[in-house]
N, C-alpha and C positions, 0 to 999 in steps of 0.2 A: 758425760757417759762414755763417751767415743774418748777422751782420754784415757779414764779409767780402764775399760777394756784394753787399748793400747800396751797401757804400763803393766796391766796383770800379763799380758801374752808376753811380754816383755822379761817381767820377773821369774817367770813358771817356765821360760825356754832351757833344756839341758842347756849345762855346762860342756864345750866340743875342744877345750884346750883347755891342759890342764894347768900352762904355765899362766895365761892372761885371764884364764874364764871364760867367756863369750869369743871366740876370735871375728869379730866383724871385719876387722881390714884386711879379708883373704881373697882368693879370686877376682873377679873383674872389681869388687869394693878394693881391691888393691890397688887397682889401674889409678883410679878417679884419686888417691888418698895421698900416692907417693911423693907427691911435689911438698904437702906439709913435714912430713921427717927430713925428705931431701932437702930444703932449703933451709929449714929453721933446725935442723938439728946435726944434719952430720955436713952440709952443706956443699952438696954432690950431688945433682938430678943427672949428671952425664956418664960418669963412668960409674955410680951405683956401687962402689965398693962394699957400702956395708949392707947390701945386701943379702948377699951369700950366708951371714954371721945371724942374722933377724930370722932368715929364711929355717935354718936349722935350729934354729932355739925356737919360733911361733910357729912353722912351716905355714906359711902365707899365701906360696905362689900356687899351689894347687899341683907342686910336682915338676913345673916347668916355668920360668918367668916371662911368657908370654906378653905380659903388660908392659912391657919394654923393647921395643925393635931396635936390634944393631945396628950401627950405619957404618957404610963402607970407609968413612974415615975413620971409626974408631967410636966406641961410647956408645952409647945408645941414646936414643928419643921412646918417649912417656906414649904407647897406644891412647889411651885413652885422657881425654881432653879436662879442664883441668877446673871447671864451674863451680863444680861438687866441691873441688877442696877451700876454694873461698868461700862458698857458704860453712863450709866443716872449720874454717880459721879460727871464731873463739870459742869454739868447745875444744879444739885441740890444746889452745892455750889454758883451758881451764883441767884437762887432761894431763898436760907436761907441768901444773902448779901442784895438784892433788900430789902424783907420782914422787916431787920433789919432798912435803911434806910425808908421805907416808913411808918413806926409802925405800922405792921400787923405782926398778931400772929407770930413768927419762930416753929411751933409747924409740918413743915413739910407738910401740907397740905394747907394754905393760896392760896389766889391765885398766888402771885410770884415764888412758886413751880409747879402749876398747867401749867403756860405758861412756865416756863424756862424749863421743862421736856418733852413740845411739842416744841418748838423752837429746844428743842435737838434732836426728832423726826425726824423735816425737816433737823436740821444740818447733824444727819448721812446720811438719804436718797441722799440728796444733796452730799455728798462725796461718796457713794453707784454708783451713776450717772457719777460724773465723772471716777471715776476707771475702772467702765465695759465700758466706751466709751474708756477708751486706752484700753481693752483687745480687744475688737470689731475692732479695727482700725487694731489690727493686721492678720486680717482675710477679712474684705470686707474695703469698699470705703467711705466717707465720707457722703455718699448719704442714705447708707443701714443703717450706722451708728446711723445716725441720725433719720429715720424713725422708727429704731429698738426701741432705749432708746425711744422715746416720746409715740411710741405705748402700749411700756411695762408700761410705769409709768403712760399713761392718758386713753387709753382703757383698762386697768386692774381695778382691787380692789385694786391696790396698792395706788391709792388716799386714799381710805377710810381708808386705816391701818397707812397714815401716816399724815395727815390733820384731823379727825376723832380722830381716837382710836389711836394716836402716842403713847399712853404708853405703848400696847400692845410689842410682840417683835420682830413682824414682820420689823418694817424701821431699827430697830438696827443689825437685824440678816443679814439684804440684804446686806450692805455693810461688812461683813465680807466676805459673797459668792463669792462676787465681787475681796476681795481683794487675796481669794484664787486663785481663776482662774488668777490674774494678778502675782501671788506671781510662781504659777505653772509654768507659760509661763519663767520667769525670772529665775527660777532654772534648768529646761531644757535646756536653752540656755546658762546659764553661771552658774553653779552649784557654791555655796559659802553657805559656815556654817550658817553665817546670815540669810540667803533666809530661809535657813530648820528651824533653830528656830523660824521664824516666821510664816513659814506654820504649824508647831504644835500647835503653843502660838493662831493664830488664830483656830485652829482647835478646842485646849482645850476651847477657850470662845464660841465658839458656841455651844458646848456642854451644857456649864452651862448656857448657852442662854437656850435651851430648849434642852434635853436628844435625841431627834429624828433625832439631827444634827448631833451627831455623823458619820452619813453617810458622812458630807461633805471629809472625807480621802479617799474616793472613788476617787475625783477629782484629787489630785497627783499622786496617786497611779497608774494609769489606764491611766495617760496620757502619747498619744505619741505612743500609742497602736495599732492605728488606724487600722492595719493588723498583722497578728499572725508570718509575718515576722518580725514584728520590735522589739519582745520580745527579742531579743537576746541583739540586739542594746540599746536598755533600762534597761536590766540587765546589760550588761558591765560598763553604766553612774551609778549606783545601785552600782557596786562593785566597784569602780576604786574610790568613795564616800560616801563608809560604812560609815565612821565616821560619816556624816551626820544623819544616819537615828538615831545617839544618838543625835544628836543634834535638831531635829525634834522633839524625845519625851521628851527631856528635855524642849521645846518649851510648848506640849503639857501637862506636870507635874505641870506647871508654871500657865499655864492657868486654870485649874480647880484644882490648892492652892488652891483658896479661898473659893471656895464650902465645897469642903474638909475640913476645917480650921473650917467653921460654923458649920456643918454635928457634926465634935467631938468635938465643944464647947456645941452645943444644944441636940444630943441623948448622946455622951460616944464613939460616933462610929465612924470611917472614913468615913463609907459608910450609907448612911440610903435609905429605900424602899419609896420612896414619894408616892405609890399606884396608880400611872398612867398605866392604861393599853392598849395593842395594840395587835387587834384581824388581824393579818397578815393573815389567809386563810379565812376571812371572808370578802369580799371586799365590801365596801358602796358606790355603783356605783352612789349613788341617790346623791353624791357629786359634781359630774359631770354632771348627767342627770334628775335630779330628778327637779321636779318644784319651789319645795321650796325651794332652794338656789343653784340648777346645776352649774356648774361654766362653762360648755360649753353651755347651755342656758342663763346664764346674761352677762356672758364674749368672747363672742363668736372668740373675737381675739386670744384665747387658743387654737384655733382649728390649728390655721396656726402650732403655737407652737410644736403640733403631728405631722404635718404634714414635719416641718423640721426635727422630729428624721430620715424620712427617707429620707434623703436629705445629709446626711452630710459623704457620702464617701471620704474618702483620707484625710481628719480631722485629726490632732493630737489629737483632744478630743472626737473622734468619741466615741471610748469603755468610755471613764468618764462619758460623759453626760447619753447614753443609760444605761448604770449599775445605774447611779445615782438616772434613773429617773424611 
């Protein structure tokens, strides 16, 4: 059902360019996209030549190409971080095959890139959906289960971010959440090298998904916590499987290569400062209550959401979720 719904909002959305169709690779989904044209197609992520050329035939940048900071030696570096585009990696390739069989431009922007990179949207969401419905099962009944996921995915904004604005990185980043929380439960219960390389490897692409996701290490860390009795019992699973937590960051090194890898091909540097800032003792309550887009005033189902932080005694995710959140 929640797909179906998806694809209808999906199918029924105006047309907003008239050269590609849909233009989803526009504004900050511009930020997150530009490494897959740049490298695989014109192969130029530094000085963006053809940019200017995309820009006037899709207009993309939103008027101004912000999603690229200048740097003092010359070229530019990619604002925004680059997660999104390897999850986006085989729908673009299934985008730039379509575009070649149907003779429209491969120039990364046609419209056969525009729909293969929202189909990929619904694809992750869709696998997002099924993961957290086994993590859910393992806690209530098939009833709560069920009311849970449809509630989250049809009375949220989560339509919007992924029928809508799928190039955004919100539908890519939800099924990573998902596959933490599912990855966490299965290392607890039967701890294995594997498990933890891949709670890091997700951990590091959510990061390069967007810098704010870093928090998601909260969630293994903390789980299992649920009272200050069970620290004990969670260090002992901790030490008795040290080696894992090298296997977790070698997981998590893995994942954010690739950032890395562009960072010191485009400044010189490993690390570069992308200039996103986050005013932590300043809180914008008007996010939540505020008229102009409150999320507890449009989304009103959010409110239950609070409501279960304080619900969830004797939880093995009690302390993840409360810390996380």
């Amino acid at each position: 059902l929640i797909l179906v719904v998806s694809m209808l909002y999906r199918f029924n959305y105006f047309t907003n360019e008239s050269k590609n169709g849909y233009n989803a690779t526009t504004w900050d989904a511009l930020g997150y996209y530009m490494y897959l044209p740049g490298y695989l197609i014109y192969d130029d992520v530094t000085e963006l030549k053809w940019m200017p050329a995309i820009d006037s035939t899709y207009h993309v940048t939103g008027g101004q190409m912000y999603q690229a900071t200048p740097l003092e030696k010359g070229g530019y570096a990619f604002k925004y971080l680059g997660g999104v585009a390897v999850m986006e990696l085989p729908f673009f390739y299934i985008g730039h095959t379509v575009a070649y069989f149907a003779d429209v431009p491969q120039d990364g922007f046609s419209w056969p890139y525009q729909y293969a990179i929202m189909f990929g949207a619904l694809f992750w969401f869709f696998v997002g959906c099924l993961i957290l419905r086994k993590v859910l099962l393992r806690f209530f009944n098939e009833t709560i289960t069920t009311l849970t996921i449809l509630l989250l995915c049809l009375a949220s904004n989560a339509l919007q971010y992924v029928s809508i604005d799928g190039a955004m990185s919100h539908s890519f980043i939800f099924p990573l959440y998902a596959a933490m929380l599912w990855l966490t439960i299965r290392w607890h219960e039967q701890p294995k090298r594997t498990t933890a390389l891949l709670i890091g490897l997700v951990a590091g692409l959510a990061t390069i998904s967007r810098p704010t996701e870093l928090i998601i290490i909260f969630i293994p860390i903390l789980w299992s916590l649920e009272s200050s009795g069970k620290l004990k019992t969670k260090w002992a699973l901790v030490k008795q499987n040290r080696i894992h937590i090298l296997f977790a960051v070698a997981g998590g090194i893995i994942g954010i290569l690739p950032q890395l890898l562009y960072w010191k091909q485009a400044t010189g540097s490993w690390i570069y400062d992308v200039g996103s800032k986050w005013f932590f003792l300043n809180p914008w309550w008007r996010v939540l209550i505020g008229f102009e887009k409150g999320w507890f005033i449009y989304t009103p189902i959010a409110i239950f959401m609070v409501i279960g932080l304080f619900l969830m005694k004797g939880k093995p995710y009690r302390r993840s979720v409360l810390v996380f959140c």
